[in-house]
C-alpha positions as CSV (number, residue, x, y, z in Angstrom):
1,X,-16.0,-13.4,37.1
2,X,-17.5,-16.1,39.5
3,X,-17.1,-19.2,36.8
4,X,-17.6,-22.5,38.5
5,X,-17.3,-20.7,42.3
6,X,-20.1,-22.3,44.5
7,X,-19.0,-20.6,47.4
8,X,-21.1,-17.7,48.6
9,X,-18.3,-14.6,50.3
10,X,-20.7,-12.8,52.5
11,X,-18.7,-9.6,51.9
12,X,-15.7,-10.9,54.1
13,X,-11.8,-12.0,53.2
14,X,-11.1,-16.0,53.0
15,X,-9.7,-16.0,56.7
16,X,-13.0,-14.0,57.8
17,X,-15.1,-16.5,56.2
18,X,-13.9,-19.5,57.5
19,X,-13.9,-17.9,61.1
20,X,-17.3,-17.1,60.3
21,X,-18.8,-20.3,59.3
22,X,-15.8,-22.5,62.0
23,X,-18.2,-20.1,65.0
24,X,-21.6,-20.9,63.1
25,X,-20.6,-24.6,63.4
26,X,-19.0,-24.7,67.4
27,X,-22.6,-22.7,68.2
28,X,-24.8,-25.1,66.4
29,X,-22.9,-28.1,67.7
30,X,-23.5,-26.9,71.3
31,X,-27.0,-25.8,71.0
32,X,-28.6,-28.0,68.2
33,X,-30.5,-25.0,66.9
34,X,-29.4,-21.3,65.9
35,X,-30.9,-18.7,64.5
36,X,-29.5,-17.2,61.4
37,X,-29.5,-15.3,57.6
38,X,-31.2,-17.8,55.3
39,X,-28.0,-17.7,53.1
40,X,-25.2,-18.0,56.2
41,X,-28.1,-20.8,57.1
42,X,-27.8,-22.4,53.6
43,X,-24.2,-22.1,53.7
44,X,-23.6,-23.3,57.4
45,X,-25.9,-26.5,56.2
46,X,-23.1,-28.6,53.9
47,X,-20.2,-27.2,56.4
48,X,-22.2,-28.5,59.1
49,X,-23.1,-32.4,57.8
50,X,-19.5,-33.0,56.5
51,X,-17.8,-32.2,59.8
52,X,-20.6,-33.9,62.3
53,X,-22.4,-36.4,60.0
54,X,-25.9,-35.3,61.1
55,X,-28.6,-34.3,59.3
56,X,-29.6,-30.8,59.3
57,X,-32.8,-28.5,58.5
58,X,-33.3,-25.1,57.5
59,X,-36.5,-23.3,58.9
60,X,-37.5,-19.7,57.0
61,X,-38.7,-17.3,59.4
62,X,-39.8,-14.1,58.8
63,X,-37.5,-10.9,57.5
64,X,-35.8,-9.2,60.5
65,X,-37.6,-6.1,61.7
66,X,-34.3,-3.8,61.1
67,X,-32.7,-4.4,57.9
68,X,-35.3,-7.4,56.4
69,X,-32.9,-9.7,55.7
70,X,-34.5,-13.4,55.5
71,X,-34.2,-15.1,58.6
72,X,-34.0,-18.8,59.0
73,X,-33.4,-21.6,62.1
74,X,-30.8,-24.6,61.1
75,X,-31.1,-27.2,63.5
76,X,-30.2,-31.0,63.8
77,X,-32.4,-33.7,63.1
């Protein structure tokens, strides 16, 4: 059981994870916007204003054509 676990595991191991989210925040860093899954998005957004201090928004785009996973833009305010 999940009790009290906010943290979403994107069907990866913890040292997968953190690699995961450590690239989604050195790519949004250096371009100010990236495009994204709505919950790697979601989850990229509180990793993302503890380690730079900015303020970040999520954008929902439209499911991708292949799969139609829900697609969404973070980007720095």
């Amino acid at each position: 059981m999940r009790h009290g676990s906010k943290q979403k595991k994107f069907g990866r191991v913890t040292k997968q994870r953190k690699a995961l989210m450590g690239s989604l925040v050195s790519a949004l860093t250096e371009r100010n916007k990236i495009r994204t899954t709505l919950a790697k998005a979601k989850a990229l957004k509180t990793i993302a204003e503890k380690k730079t201090g900015k303020r970040t928004r999520v954008i929902k785009l439209a499911p991708r054509a292949s799969d139609g996973a829900k697609m969404a833009i973070i980007e720095f305010v």
